[in-house]
C-alpha positions as a Markdown table, in Angstrom:
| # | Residue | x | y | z |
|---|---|---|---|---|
| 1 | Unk | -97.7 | 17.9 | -112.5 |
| 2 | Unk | -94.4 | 18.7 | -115.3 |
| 3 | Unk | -95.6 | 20.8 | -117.8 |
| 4 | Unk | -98.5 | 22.7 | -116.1 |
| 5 | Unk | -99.9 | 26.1 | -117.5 |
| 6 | Unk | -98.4 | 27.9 | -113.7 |
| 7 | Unk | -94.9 | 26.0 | -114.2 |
| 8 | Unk | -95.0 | 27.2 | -117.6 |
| 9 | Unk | -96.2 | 30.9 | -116.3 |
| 10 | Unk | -93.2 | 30.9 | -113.7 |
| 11 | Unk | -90.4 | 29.8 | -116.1 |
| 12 | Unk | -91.9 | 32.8 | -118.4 |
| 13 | Unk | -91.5 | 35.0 | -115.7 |
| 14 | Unk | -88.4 | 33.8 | -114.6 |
| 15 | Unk | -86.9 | 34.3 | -118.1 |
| 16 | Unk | -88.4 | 37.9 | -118.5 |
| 17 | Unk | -87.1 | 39.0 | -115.5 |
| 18 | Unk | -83.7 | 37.5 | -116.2 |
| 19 | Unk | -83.5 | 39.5 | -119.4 |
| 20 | Unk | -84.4 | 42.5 | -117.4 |
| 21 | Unk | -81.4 | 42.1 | -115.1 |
| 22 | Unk | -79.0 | 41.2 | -117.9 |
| 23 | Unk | -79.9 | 44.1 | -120.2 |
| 24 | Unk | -81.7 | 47.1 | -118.5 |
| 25 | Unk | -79.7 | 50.7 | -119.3 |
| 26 | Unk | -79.9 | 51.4 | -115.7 |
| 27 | Unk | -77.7 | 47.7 | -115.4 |
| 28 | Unk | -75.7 | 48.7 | -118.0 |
| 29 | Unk | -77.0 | 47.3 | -121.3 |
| 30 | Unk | -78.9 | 49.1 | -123.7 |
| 31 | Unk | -82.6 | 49.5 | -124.4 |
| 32 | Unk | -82.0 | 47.8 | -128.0 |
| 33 | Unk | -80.9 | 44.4 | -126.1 |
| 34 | Unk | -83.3 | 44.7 | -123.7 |
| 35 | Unk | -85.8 | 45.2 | -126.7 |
| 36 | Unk | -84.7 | 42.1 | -127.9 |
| 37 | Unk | -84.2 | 40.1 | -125.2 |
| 38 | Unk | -87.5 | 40.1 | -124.3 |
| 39 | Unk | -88.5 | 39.5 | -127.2 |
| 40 | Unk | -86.7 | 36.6 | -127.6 |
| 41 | Unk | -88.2 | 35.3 | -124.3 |
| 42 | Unk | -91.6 | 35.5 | -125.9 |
| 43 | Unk | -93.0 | 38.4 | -123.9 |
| 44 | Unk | -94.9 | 41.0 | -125.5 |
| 45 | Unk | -96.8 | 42.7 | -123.3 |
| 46 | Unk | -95.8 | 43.6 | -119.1 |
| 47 | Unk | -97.2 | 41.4 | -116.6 |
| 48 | Unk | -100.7 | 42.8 | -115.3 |
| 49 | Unk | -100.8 | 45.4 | -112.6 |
| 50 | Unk | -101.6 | 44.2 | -109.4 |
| 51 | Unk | -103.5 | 46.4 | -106.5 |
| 52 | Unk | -103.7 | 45.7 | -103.3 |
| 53 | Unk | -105.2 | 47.0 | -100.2 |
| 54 | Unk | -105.7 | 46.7 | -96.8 |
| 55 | Unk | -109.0 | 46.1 | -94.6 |
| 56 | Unk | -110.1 | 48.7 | -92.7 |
| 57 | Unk | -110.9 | 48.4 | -89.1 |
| 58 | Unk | -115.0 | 48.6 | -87.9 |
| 59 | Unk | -113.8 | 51.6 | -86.1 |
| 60 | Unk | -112.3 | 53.6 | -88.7 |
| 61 | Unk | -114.6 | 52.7 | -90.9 |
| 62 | Unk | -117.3 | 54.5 | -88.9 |
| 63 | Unk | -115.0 | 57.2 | -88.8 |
| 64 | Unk | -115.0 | 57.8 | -92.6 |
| 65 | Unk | -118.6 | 57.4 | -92.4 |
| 66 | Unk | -119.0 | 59.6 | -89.7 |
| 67 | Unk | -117.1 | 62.4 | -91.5 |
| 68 | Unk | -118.8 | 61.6 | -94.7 |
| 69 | Unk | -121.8 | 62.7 | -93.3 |
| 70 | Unk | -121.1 | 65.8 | -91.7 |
| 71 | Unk | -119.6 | 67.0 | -95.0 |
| 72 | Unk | -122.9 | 66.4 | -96.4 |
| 73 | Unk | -124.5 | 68.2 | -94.0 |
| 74 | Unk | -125.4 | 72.3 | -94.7 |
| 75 | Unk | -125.0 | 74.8 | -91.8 |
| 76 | Unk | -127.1 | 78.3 | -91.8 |
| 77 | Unk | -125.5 | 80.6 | -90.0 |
| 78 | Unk | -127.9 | 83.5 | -89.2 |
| 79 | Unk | -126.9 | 86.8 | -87.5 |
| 80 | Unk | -128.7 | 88.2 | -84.5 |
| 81 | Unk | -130.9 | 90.6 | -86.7 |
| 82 | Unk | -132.3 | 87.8 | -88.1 |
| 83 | Unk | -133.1 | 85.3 | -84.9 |
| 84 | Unk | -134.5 | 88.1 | -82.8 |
| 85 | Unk | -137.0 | 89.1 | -86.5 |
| 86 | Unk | -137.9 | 85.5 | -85.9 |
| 87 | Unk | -137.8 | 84.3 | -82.6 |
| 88 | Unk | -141.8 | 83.9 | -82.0 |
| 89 | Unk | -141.9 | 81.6 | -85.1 |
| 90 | Unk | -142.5 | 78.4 | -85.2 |
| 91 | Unk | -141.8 | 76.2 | -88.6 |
C-alpha cells in the first residue's frame, strides 16, 4: 500500500543514513553539515537502540543455575580442635 507509515519510516531512514554517509567528519565532511543535513531530513532524535540476545540452551541454563546455587551456599570450615570438642553431639 503507497504511502504507508513503514514506507514512510524506511525512506526516513534511508535519507538519514544518506546524510550520514555524505557528511560524517570521519567521511570527510564536517559536523556543521552533518548537523544540518539531518536536520534537513527531518530527524531529530537517533533511531532507538535495539538489544538482542540469544536463547540459552536447557543445559546451560542448568548450569547457571547450578552455580548460582552453590554461590549461595555457606561452607563452615572447622579445625580438628573443634570436631573432636564435638564429636558425641548430636544437633
Amino acid at each position: 500500500m503507497p504511502g504507508s507509515t513503514d514506507e514512510n519510516a524506511l525512506a526516513a531512514r534511508r535519507a538519514r543514513r544518506a546524510a550520514i554517509r555524505l557528511h560524517h567528519p570521519d567521511a570527510g565532511g564536517s559536523a556543521a553539515a552533518l548537523i544540518a543535513a539531518l536536520s534537513a531530513t527531518g530527524c531529530t532524535e537517533p533511531p532507538p537502540m535495539v538489544f538482542a540476545t540469544t536463547a540459552r540452551s536447557r543445559l546451560r541454563r542448568l548450569g547457571s543455575r547450578l552455580r548460582l546455587a552453590l554461590r549461595r551456599r555457606r561452607f563452615v570450615i572447622h579445625d580438628h580442635e573443634f570436631i573432636e570438642n564435638h564429636e558425641g553431639t548430636t544437633s
